[in-house]
C-alpha positions in Angstrom: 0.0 0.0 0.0 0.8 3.7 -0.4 1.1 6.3 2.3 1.2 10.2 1.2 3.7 12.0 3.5 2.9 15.9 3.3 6.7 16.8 3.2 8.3 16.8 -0.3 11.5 14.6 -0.8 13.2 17.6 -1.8 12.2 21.1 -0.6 11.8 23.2 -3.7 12.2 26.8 -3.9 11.8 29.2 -6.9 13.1 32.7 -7.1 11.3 34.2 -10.3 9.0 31.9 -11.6 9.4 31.3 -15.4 6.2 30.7 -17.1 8.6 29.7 -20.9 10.7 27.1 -18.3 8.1 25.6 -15.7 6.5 24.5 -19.6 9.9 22.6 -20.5 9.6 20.9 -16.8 6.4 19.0 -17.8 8.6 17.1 -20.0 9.6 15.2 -16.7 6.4 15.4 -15.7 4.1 13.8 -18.3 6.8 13.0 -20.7 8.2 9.9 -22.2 11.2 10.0 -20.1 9.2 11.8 -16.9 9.0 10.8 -13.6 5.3 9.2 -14.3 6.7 7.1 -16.6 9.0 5.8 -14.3 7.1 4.8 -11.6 4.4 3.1 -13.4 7.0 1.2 -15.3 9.3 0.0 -12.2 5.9 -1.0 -10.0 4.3 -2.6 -12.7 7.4 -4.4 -13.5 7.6 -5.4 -9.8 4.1 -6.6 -9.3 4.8 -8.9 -12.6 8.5 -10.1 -10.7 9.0 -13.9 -9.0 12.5 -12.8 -7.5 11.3 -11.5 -4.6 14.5 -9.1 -4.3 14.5 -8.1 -7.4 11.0 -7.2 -6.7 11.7 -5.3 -3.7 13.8 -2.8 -5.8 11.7 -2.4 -8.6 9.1 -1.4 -5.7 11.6 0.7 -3.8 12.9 2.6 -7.0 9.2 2.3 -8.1 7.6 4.3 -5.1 11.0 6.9 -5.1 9.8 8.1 -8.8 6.8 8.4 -7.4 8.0 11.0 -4.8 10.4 12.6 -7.7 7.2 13.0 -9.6 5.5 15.3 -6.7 9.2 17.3 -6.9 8.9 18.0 -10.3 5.5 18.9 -9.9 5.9 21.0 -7.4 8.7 22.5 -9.3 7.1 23.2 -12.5 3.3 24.4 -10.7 5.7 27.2 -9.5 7.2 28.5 -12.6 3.6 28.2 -14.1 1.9 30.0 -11.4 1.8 33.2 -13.6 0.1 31.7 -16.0 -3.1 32.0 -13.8 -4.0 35.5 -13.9 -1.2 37.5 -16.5 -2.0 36.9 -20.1 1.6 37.4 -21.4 2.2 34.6 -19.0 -0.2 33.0 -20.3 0.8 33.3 -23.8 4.0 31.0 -23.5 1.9 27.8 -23.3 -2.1 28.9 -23.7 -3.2 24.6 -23.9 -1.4 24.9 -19.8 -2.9 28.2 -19.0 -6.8 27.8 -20.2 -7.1 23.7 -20.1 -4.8 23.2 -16.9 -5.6 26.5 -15.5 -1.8 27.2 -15.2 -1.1 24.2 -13.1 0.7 20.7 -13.9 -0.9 18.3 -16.6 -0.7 15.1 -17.7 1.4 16.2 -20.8 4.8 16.7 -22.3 6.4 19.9 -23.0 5.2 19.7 -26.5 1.2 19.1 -25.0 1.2 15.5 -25.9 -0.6 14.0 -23.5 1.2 10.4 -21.1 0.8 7.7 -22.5 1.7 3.9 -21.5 2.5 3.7 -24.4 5.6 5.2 -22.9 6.3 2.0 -20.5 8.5 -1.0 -21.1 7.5 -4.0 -19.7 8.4 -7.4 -21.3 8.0 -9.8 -17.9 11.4 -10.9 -19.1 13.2 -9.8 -16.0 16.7 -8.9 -17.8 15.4 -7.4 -20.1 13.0 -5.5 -18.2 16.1 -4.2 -16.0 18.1 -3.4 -19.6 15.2 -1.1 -20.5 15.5 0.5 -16.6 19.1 1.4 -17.1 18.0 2.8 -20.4 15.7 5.0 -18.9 17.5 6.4 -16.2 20.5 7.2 -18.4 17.9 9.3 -20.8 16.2 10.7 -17.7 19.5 12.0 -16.6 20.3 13.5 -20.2 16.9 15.3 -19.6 17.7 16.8 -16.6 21.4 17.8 -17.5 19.6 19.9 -20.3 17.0 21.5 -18.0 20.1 22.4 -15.8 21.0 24.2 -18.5 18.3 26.2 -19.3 17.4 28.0 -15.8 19.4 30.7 -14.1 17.0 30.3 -10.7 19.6 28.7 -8.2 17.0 26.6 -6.1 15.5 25.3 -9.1 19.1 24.5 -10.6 19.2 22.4 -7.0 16.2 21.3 -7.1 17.0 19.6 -10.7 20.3 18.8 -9.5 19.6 16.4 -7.0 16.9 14.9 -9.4 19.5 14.4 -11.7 22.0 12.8 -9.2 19.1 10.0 -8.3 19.4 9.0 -11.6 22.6 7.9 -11.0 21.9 5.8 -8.0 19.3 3.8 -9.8 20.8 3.2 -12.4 23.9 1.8 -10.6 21.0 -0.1 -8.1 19.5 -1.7 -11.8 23.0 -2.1 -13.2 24.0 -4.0 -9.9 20.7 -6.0 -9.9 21.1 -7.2 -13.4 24.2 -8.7 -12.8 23.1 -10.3 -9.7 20.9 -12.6 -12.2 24.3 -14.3 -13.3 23.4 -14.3 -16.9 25.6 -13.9 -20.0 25.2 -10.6 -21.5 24.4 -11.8 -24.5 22.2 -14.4 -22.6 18.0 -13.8 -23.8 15.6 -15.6 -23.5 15.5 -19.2 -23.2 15.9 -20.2 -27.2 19.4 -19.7 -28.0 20.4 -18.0 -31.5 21.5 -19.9 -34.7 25.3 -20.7 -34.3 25.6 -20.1 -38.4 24.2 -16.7 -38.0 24.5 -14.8 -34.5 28.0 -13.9 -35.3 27.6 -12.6 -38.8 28.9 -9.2 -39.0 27.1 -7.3 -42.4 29.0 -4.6 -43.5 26.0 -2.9 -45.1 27.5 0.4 -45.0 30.2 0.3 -47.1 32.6 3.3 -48.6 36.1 4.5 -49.3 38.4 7.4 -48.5 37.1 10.5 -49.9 33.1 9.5 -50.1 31.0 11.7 -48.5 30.8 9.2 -45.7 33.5 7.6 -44.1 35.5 4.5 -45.2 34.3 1.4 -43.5 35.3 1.3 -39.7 36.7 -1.6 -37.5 36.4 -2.2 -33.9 35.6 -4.9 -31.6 31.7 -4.8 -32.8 33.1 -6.3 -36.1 36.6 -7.8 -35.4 38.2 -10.3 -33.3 36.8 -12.5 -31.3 34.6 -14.9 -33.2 32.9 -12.2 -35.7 32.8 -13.3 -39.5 32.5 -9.9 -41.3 30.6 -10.3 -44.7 31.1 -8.1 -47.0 28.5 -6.2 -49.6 26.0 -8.8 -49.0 23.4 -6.5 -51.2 25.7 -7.3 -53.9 26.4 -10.8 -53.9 24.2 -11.9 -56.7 22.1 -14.4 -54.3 18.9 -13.3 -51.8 20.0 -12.2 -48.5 19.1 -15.7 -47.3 20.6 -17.2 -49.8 24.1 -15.4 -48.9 23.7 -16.4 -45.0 23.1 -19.9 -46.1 26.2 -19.9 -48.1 28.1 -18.0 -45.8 27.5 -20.7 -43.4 28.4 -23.3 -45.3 32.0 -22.1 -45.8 31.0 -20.9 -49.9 31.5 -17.2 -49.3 34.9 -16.1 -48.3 35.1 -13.6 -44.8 37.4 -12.6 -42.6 36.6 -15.0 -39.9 37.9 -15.2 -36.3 39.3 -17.7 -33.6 36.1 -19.7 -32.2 34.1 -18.9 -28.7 31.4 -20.8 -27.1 28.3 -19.0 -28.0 26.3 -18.4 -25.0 23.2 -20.4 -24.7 
């Protein structure tokens, strides 16, 4: 169950509110990368969860977000509060000022409204997690920016220690993942096709000079047990067909010492 505290996580405190910024502050409110978001996709995720740790920190992290979101909120109802009664004020965002009556809504900074559409929730736990440390790392992108945009020195603290949360979860979901034990490469239960999962496609090809850049090498296509096929769009059999024959030792590639694929 839920028990509402009437004492904000952090205390917020504007100087001069700023109609044009509490707007862009929404976009942790009600957007795709918001607070909301969060905390409807870490409970849900819990609720789903059989690991009963694992479930306790999707809850934890979960009901946090949930207090961030009251922050933000808080945050942004005080740079919109002059949208309530001064029409230049009002003027930066008129769908906030006449719908929401200058307060917080259920939108992003653009006025699109939350969707779940937002959440990512597979019931796959790792992958699940992945998707967490995804989020926070875009949620603390988000706030950086926001940082950014304000002069107002509690709001900048405000947003700062928003931003450092981040952090900790991430880390919390980072260290949770790889309490599960799994190969990184490890999803699911069916394993990939051993002819295939380490075909590398160099799709993108070019030379010195070109527009683009001559083709690249790093470890995403070298060493290790990568096979790099080259131009397959030009071999002069179907995709499938070049796969098949690349499998079968008929299409020469630059191939690696052997690993165990993880299963």
């Amino acid at each position: 169950m839920y028990h509402h505290v009437k004492k904000l996580m952090f205390t917020v405190d504007v100087g001069t509110p700023d109609p044009r910024f509490g707007n862009m502050l929404l976009e942790q409110f009600g957007g795709a990368n918001g607070e909301l978001a969060a905390a409807m996709q870490y409970s849900i995720q819990g609720i789903n969860c059989d690991d009963p740790a694992i479930r306790d920190l999707l809850m934890d992290i979960g009901t946090e977000e949930l207090s961030h979101l009251e922050v933000i909120g808080a945050l942004a109802r005080m740079h919109l509060k002059p949208m309530k009664t001064d029409r230049e004020a009002a003027e930066a965002d008129p769908l906030v000022a006449i719908a929401g009556g200058g307060g917080v809504t259920l939108c992003n900074s653009m006025g699109n409204a939350w969707t779940a559409d937002y959440l990512k929730i597979t019931g796959e736990l790792d992958v699940d997690l992945r998707s967490n440390i995804a989020a926070e790392a875009r949620a603390k992108i988000v706030y950086e920016r926001l940082i950014n945009f304000t002069d107002d020195a509690g709001t900048k603290d405000a947003l700062q220690f928003l931003m450092t949360r981040e952090i900790t979860h991430l880390k919390a979901f980072t260290l949770g993942l790889e309490s599960l034990g799994k190969h990184y490469l490890s999803i699911g239960q069916i394993p990939p096709s051993k002819e295939v999962v380490n075909l590398y496609f160099n799709d993108s090809t070019g030379e010195d000079g070109d527009d683009g850049a001559a083709d690249a090498t790093g470890p995403w296509n070298e060493g290790d047990d990568w096979e790099v096929c080259d131009s397959p769009a030009f071999e002069p059999t179907t995709r499938q067909d070049s796969v098949r024959a690349k499998s079968n030792g008929k299409v020469g590639a630059k191939k690696a010492p052997k690993k165990a694929v993880p299963k």
